[in-house]
C-alpha positions as CSV (number, residue, x, y, z in Angstrom):
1,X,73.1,91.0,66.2
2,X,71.7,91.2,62.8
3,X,74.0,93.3,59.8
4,X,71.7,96.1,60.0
5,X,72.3,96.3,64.2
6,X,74.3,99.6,65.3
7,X,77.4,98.9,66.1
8,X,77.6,100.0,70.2
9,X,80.6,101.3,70.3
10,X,80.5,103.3,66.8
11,X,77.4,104.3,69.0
12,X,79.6,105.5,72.6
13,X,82.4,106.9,70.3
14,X,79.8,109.2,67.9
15,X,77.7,110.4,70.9
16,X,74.5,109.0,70.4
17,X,73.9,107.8,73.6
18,X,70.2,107.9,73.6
19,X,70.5,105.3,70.5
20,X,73.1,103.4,72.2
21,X,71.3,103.1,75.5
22,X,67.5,102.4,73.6
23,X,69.1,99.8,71.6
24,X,71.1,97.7,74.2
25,X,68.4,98.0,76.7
26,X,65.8,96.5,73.7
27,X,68.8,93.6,73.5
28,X,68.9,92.6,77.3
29,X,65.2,93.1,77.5
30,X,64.8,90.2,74.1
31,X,67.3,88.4,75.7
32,X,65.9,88.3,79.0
33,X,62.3,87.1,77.5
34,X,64.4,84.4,75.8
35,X,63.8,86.3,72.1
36,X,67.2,86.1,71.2
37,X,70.2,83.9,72.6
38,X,73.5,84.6,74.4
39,X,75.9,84.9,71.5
40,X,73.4,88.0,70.0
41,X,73.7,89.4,73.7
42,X,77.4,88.8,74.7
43,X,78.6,90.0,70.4
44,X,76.6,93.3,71.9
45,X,78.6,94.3,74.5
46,X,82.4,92.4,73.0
47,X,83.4,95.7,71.3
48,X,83.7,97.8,74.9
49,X,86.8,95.2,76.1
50,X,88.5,97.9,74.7
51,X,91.9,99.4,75.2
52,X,91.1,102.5,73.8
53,X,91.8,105.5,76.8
54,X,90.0,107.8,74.5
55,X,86.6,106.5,75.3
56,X,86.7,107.8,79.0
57,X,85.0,110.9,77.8
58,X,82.2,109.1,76.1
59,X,81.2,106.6,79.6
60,X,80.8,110.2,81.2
61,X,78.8,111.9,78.7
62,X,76.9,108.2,78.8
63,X,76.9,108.2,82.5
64,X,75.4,112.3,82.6
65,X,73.0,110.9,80.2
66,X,71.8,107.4,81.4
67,X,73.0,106.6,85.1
68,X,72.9,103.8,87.4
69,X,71.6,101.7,84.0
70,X,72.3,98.4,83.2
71,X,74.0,98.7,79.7
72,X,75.8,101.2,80.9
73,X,76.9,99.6,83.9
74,X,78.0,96.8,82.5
75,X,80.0,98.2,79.5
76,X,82.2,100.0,81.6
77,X,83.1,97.1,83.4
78,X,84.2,95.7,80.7
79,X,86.4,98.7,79.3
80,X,88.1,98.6,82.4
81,X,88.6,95.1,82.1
82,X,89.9,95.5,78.2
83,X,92.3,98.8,80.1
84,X,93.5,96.1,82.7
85,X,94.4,93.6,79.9
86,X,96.3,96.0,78.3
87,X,98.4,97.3,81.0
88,X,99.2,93.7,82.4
89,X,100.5,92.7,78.5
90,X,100.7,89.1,77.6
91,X,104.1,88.2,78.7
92,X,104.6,85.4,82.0
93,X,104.2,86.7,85.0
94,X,108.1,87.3,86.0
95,X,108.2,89.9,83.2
96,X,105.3,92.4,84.0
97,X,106.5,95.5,85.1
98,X,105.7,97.6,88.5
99,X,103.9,99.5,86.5
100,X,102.0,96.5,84.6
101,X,100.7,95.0,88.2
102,X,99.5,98.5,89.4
103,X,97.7,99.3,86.5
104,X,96.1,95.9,86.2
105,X,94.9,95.4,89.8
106,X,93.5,99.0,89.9
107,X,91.8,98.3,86.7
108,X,90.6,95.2,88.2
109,X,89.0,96.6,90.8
110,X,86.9,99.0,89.2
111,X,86.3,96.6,86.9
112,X,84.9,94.6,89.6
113,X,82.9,97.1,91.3
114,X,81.0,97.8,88.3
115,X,80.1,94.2,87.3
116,X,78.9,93.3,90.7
117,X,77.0,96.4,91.0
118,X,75.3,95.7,87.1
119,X,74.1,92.2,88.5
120,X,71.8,93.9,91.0
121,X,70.5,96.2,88.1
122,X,68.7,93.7,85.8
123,X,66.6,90.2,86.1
124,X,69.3,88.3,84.0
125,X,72.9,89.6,84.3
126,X,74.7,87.1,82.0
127,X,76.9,89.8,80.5
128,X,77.7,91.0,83.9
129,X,78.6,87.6,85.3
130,X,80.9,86.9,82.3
131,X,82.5,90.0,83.0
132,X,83.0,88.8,86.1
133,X,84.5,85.5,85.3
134,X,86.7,87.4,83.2
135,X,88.1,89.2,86.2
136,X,88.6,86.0,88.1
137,X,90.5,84.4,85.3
138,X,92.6,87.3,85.0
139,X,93.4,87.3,88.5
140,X,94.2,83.3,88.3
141,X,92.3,80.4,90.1
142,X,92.0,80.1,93.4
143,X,90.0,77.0,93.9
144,X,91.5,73.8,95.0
145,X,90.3,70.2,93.0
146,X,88.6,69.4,96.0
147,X,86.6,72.7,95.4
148,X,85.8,71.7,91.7
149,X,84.8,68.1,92.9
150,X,82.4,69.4,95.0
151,X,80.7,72.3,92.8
152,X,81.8,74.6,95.2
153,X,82.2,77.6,92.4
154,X,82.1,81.5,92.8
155,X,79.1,83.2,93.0
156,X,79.6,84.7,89.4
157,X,79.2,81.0,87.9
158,X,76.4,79.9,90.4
159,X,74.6,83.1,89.6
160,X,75.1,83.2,86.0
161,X,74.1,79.1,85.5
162,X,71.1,79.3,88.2
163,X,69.6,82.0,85.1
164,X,71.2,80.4,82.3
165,X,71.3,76.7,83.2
166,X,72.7,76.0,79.0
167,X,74.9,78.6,79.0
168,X,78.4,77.8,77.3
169,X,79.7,81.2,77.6
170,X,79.6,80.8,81.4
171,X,81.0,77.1,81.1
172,X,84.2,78.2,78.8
173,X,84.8,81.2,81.5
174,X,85.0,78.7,84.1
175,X,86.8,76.3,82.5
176,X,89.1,79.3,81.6
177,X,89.5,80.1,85.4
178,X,90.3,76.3,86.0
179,X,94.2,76.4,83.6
180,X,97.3,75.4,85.0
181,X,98.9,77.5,84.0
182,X,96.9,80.0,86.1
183,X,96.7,78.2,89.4
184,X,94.0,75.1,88.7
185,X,95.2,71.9,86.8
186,X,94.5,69.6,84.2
187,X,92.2,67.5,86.5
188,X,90.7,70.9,87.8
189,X,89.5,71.3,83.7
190,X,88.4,67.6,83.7
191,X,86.8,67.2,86.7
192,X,84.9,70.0,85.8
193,X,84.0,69.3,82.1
194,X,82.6,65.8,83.5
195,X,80.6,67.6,85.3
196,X,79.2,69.5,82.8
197,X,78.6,66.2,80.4
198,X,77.1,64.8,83.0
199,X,74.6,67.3,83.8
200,X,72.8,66.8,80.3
201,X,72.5,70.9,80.2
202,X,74.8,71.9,77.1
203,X,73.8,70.7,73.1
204,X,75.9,68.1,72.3
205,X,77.7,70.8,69.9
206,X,78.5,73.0,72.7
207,X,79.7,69.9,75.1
208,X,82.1,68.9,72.2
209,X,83.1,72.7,71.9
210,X,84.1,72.5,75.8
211,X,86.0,69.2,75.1
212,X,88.1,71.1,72.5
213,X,89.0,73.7,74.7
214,X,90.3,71.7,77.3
215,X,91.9,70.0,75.3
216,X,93.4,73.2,73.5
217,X,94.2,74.5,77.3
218,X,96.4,71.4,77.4
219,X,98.2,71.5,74.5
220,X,99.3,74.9,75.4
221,X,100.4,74.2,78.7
222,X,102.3,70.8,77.3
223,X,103.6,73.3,75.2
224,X,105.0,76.6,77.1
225,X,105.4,75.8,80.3
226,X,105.8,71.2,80.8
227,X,108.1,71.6,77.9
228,X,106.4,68.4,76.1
229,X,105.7,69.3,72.3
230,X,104.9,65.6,72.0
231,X,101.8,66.1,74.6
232,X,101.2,69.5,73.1
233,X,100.7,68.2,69.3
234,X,98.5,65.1,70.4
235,X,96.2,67.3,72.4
236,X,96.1,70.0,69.6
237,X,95.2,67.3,67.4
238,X,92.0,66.2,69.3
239,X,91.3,69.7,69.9
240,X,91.2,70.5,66.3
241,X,89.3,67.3,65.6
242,X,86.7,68.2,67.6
243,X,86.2,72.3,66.6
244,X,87.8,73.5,63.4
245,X,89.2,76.7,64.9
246,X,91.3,74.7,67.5
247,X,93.4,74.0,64.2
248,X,94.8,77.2,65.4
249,X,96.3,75.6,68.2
250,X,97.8,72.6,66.1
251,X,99.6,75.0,63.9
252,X,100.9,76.5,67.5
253,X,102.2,72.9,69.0
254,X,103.1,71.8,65.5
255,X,105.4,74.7,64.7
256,X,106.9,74.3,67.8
257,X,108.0,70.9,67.7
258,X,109.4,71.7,64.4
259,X,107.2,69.5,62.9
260,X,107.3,69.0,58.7
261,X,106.4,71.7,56.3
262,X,102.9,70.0,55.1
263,X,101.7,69.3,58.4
264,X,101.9,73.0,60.0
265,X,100.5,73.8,56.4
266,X,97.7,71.3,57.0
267,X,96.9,73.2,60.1
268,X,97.1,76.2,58.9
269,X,95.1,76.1,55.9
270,X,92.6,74.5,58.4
271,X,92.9,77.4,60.5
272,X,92.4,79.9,57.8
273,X,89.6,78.2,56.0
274,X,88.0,77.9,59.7
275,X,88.3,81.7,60.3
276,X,87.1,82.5,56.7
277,X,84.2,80.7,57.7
278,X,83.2,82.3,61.1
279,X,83.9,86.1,61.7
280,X,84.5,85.8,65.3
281,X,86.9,84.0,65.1
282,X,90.0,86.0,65.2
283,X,93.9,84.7,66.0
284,X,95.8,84.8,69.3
285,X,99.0,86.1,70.1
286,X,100.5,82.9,69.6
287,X,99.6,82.4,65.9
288,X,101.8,85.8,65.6
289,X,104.6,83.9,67.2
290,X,104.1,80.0,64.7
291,X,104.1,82.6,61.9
292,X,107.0,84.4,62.3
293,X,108.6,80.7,62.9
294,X,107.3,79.8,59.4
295,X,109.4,80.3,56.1
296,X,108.6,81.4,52.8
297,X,106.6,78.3,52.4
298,X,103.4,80.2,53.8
299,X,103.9,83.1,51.0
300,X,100.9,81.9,49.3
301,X,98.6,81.5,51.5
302,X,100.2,85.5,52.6
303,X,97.0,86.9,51.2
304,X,94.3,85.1,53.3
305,X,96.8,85.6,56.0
306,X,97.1,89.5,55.9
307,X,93.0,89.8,55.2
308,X,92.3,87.9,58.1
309,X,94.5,89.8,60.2
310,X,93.5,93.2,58.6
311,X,89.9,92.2,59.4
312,X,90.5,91.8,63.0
313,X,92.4,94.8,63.1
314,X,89.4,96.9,61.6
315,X,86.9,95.1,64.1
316,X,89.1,97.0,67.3
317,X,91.4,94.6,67.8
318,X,95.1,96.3,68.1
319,X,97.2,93.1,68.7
320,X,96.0,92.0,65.3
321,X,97.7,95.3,63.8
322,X,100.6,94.8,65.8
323,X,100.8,91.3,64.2
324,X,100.5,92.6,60.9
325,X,102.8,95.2,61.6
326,X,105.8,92.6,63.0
327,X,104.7,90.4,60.3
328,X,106.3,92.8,57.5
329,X,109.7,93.2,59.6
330,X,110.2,89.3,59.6
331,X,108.8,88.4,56.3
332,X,108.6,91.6,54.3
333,X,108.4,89.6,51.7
334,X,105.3,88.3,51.9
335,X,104.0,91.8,50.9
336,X,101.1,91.3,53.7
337,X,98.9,94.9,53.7
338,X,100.2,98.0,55.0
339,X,100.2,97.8,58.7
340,X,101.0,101.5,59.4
341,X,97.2,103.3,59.3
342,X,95.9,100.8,61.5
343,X,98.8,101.2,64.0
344,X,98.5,105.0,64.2
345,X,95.1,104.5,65.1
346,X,95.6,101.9,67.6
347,X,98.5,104.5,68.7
348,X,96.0,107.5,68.8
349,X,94.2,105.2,71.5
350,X,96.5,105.0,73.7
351,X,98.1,101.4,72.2
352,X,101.8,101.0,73.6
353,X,103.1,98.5,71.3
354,X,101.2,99.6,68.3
355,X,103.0,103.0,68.6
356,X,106.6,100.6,69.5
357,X,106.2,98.7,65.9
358,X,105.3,101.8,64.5
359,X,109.0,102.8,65.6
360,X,110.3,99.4,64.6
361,X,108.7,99.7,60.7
362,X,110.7,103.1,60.2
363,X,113.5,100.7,59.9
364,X,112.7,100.3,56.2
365,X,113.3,103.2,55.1
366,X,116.1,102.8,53.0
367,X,118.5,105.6,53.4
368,X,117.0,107.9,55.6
369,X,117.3,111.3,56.0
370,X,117.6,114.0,58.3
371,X,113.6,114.8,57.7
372,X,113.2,110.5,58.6
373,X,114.7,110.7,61.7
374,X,112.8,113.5,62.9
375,X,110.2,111.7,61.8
376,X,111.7,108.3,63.3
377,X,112.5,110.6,66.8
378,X,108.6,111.8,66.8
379,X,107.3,108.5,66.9
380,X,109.8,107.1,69.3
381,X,108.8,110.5,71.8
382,X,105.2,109.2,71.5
383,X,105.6,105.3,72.4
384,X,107.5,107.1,75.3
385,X,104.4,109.0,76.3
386,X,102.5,106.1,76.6
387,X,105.1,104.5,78.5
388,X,106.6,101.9,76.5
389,X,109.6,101.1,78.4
390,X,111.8,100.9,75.6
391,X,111.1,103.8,73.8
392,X,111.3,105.9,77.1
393,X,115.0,104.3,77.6
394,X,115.9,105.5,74.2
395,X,114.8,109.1,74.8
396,X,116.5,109.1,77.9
397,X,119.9,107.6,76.6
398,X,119.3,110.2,73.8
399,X,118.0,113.1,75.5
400,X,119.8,115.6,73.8
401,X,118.8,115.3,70.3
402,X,115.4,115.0,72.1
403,X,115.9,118.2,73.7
404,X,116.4,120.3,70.8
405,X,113.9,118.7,68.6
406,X,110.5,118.9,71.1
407,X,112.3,121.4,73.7
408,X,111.8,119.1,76.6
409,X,112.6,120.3,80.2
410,X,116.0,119.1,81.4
411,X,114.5,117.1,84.6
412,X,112.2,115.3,82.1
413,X,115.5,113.0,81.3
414,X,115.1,111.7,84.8
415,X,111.7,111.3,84.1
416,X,112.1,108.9,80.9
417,X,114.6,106.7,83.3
418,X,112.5,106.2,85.7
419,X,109.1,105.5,83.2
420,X,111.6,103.1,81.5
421,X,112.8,101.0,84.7
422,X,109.0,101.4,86.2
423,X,107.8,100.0,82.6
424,X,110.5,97.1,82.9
425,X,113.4,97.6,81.1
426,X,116.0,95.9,82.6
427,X,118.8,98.1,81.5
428,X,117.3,101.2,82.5
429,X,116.4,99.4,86.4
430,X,120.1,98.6,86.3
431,X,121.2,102.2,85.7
432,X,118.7,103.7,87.9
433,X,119.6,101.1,90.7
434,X,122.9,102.2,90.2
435,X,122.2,106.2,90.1
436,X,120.1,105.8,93.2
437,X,122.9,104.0,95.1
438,X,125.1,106.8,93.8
439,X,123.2,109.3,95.2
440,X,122.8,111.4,91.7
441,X,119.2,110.7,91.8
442,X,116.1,110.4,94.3
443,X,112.4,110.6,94.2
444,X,110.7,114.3,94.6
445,X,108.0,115.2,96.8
446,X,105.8,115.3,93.7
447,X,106.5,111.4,92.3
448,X,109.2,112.0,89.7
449,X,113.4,111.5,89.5
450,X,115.3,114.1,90.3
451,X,118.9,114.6,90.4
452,X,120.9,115.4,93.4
453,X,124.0,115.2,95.1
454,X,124.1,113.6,98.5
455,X,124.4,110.4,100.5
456,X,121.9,108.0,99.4
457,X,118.3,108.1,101.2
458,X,117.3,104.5,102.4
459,X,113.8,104.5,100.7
460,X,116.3,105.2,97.8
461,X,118.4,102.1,98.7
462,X,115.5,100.0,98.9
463,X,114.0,100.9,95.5
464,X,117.5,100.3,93.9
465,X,117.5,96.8,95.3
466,X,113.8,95.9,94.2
467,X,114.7,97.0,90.5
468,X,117.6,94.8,90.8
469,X,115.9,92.0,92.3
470,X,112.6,92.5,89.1
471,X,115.9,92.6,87.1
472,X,117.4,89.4,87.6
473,X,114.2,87.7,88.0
474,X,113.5,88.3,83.9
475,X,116.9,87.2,83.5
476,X,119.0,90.4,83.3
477,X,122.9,88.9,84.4
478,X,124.5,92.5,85.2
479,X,121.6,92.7,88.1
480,X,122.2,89.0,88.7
481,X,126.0,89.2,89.3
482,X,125.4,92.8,91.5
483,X,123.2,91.1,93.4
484,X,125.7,88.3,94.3
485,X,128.4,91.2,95.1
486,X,126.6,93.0,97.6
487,X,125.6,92.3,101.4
488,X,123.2,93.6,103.3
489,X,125.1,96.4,104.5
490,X,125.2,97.5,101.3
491,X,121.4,98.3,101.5
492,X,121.1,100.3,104.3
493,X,121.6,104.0,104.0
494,X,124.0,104.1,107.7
495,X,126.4,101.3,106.5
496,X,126.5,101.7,102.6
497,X,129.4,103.5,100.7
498,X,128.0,105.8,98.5
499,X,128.6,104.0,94.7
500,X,130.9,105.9,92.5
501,X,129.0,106.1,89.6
502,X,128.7,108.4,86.3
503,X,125.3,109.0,84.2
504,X,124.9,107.0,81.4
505,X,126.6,108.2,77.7
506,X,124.0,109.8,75.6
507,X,125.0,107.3,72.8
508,X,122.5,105.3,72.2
509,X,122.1,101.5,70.4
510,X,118.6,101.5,67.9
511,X,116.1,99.7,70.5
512,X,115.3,96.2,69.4
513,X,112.1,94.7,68.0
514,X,110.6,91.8,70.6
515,X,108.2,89.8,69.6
516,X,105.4,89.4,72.2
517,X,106.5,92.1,74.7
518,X,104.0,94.7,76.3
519,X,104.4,97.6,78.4
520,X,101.5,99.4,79.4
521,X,99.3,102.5,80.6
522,X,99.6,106.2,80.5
523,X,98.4,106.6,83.9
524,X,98.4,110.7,83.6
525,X,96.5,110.6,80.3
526,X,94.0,108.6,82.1
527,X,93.8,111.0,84.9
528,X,92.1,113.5,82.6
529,X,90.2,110.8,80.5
530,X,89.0,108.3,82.6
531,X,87.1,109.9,85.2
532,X,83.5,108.9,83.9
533,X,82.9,105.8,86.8
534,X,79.7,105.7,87.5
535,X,77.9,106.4,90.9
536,X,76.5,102.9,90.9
537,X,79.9,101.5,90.7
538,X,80.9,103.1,93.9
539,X,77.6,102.2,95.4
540,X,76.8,105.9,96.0
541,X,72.9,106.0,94.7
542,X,72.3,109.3,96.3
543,X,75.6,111.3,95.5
544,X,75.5,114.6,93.8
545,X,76.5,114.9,89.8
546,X,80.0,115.4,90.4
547,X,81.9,112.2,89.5
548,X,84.6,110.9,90.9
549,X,87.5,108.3,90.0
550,X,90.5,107.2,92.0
551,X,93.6,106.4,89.7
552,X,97.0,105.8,91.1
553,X,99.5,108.4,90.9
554,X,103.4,107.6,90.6
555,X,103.9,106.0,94.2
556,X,100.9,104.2,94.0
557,X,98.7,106.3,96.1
558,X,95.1,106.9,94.7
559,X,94.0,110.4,93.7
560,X,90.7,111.4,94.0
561,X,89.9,114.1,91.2
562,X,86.8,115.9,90.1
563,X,85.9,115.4,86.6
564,X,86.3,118.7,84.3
565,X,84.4,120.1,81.4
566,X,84.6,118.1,78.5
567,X,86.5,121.0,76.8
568,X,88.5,121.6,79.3
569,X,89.6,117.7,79.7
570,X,90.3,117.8,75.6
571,X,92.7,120.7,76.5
572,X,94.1,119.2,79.5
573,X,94.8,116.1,77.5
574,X,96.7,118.0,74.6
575,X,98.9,120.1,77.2
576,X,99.6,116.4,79.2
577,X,100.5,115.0,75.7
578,X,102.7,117.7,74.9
579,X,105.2,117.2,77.7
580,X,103.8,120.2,79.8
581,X,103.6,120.3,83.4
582,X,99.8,121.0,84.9
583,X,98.9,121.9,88.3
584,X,95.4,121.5,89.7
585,X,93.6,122.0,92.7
586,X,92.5,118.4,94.7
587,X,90.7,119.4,98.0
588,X,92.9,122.8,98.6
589,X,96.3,120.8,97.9
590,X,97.6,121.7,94.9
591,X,99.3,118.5,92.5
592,X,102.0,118.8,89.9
593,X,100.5,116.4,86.6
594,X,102.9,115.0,84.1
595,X,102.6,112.9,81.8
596,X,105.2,111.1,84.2
């Protein structure tokens, strides 16, 4: 894409959907008569891995417009893709919340469905079938070495390679697929780059390229999971000797083998210059982490620092704000740029930890005053609303001062408690556990905590146990040592004692400010927003206009709901917002929406 090219998703998010379907059609139709080549293509299309929940109403404006398209198609799989990334955060996989894995794998379904569907749509459906990789990497490796030996790969690789035989984006995705870390192995990666060598099919630039990130994949394994920085910087080092960017990775291994001052330097400045260099380039989550572990000997290169994070950020990339943002609370010395206006618009997406660090910056404010922590309680309320589990713990500890600053219905405390434990905070699936076994609390008819006052249910005894049991397994010791305590009598509603238990003291600690931790996806707010799937995903050519999504409600289920005007959705999504209950009509059963 030259300078002059549209931006697409400037395009979807202005409403010029003619333009944006003309010009990405013109794009896959150069590409396809081998006019321009697969970085032009894929750069197209990179902006709709998007988190942003607001752009639901422009894929069905796009999808009244333009249906059953390619373009279209395919950028939708990937936004629901980008929404599935988002709601599964980038923490291991012992500390992703209930609510994390059932946003991710409903994401990754329609995600899925859309792709699939886009590769029967065009002659040439690399994008699609990257899209697809994605989805398979996100959802770990299922081949065995014996698979990889033998070529046996998923039809998304064999169908992408068999029309793009020099492909590296389709190489890297596999190789992605193949980590340890996510169920394939080092020999898995090696096997398969071999392969690739040996084939002849890839530049010699782009074979080196895939050497570097295997290599890279290494070091990182080495590094966070074998617990061998040794291996880690070695491999970093070839990695970066191989492709100037991997020097990102070598400041990653060397800071964490506490390596000397000048050599994570070195890397870094080799890092830096690399990104200065290439604008797609842009750092990971773990370059966050190396520089929050570095001391004021990085201060002057703080500038290049901050203005290659700020230009990330501006490109649509919110962990890059976030970074920024939890930059200034561990070195606010470094006077890096203001983080805040790119975290309230990351926040006015529908981010979860942009709005949390939003939260955790008000700690600067130097004597605050009454008009601060309204402010400070505002901002807090709306990380709560897009169900950040520690903000939604706070305003439940809190509730009162909550209460009579926003007016809140009294059953919504029950509600933050229970958006809290869903989203993974431990404390708040202890004290639910523990109200549940109590019998203060169970779940309504309509999805959402209420209190009560009776022996506890069973479904009630078997919830408490599983938000024990997510609990312990992050490491939580109060669940661990319950859990040790009880028997399985304990657990069935005929033989347990009822637990003598009080509610929690509205008196509240300041929530801390992790590094790395993500709790995702207003579920209700997508309800209204995200209805704009598109018939060809559900492979129903010759449906009627009406579109329809299924998103999981509270327990789980899937709701099937017709999509509204678009003024009436903007409405909807204000009143949602706002606190207020909503009840709609679904197939002549009326539902209770929250923002639950």
């Amino acid at each position: 894409m030259t300078d002059a090219a549209p931006a697409p998703l400037s395009l979807l998010k202005t409403g010029q959907y003619d333009h944006l379907h003309t010009y990405l059609t013109a794009l896959e139709n150069q590409f396809e008569s081998g006019q321009i080549g697969e970085q032009e293509l894929l750069r197209a299309f990179q902006g709709f891995y998007s988190f942003d929940l607001t752009l639901g109403e422009g894929f069905q404006a796009w999808t009244m417009a333009h249906p059953d398209t390619y373009p279209l198609t395919v950028a939708m799989a990937a936004w629901f893709l980008g929404r599935g990334w988002e709601a599964r955060g980038q923490m291991t996989s012992n500390l992703v919340s209930d609510q994390g894995w059932r946003a991710l794998h409903h994401f990754l379904e329609q995600a899925e469905t859309c792709a699939r569907h886009a590769t029967t749509l065009t002659a040439n459906p690399l994008v699609a079938c990257t899209v697809l990789g994605r989805v398979s990497s996100t959802r770990g490796c299922d081949l065995t070495l014996e698979d990889v030996q033998r070529q046996a790969y998923p039809d998304w690789f064999t169908l992408g390679v068999h029309h793009n035989p020099r492909s590296y984006a389709l190489r890297r995705s596999m190789l992605l697929n193949l980590r340890t870390e996510w169920g394939g192995s080092e020999e898995h990666m090696l096997t398969f780059v071999r392969q690739q060598q040996e084939a002849g099919l890839l530049s010699d630039t782009d074979i080196q390229r895939l050497w570097a990130e295997f290599h890279s994949y290494v070091s990182h394994h080495a590094m966070h999971f074998a617990k061998n920085p040794a291996q880690g910087v070695e491999r970093a080092r070839l990695a970066a000797e191989l492709h100037p960017a991997q020097a990102e990775q070598l400041f990653i291994a060397l800071t964490g083998a506490k390596a000397s001052t000048a050599d994570r330097l070195d890397a870094l400045l080799r890092f830096l210059t690399a990104a200065e260099q290439d604008a797609t380039v842009a750092p990971g989550g773990n370059f966050a982490w190396a520089l929050h572990n570095s001391g004021d000997w990085a201060i002057p290169e703080a500038p290049r620092i901050g203005a290659l994070l700020t230009r990330a950020a501006g490109a649509g990339d919110p962990d890059a704000a976030v970074m920024l943002g939890k930059l200034q609370l561990t070195h606010p010395n470094w006077r890096l740029p203001d983080a805040l206006p790119l975290l309230k618009a990351a926040r006015d997406q529908g981010h979860t930890e942009a709005a949390e660090t939003i939260v955790y910056l008000r700690r600067l404010i130097t004597n605050p005053t009454e008009s601060d922590a309204a402010q400070r309680r505002d901002d807090v309320l709306k990380a709560a609303n897009l169900l950040s589990a520690q903000m939604s713990w706070e305003v439940y500890r809190q509730f009162d001062a909550y209460r009579a600053q926003f007016d809140l219905d009294p059953r919504q405390k029950y509600r933050y408690l229970h958006r809290a434990a869903d989203a993974g905070e431990n404390d708040a699936r202890f004290e639910l556990a523990q109200q549940l076994r109590g019998g203060h609390v169970e779940m309504g008819d309509d999805g959402v905590l209420q209190p009560v006052d009776t022996a506890p249910l069973q479904v009630s005894l078997e919830y408490a146990k599983h938000l024990l049991e997510r609990a312990a397994g992050s490491g939580h010791p109060p669940s661990e040592k319950l859990l040790k305590r009880t028997s399985e009598k304990d657990w069935q509603a005929a033989t347990a004692s009822r637990l003598k238990v009080q509610p929690l003291a509205a008196n509240a600690a300041t929530p801390a400010a992790p590094v790395g931790q993500k709790m995702r996806v207003p579920w209700i707010l997508l309800l209204v927003v995200g209805m704009a799937i598109v018939r060809a995903c559900s492979h129903a050519a010759g449906s009627t206009p009406g579109l329809h999504v299924g998103l999981p409600s509270p327990d789980n289920s899937v709701l099937a709901v017709s999509a509204t005007p678009d003024a009436q959705q903007a409405v909807l999504l204000k009143q949602l917002q706002a606190g207020q209950k909503l009840t709609i009509d679904l197939d002549g059963r009326r539902v209770t929406l929250s923002a639950h």
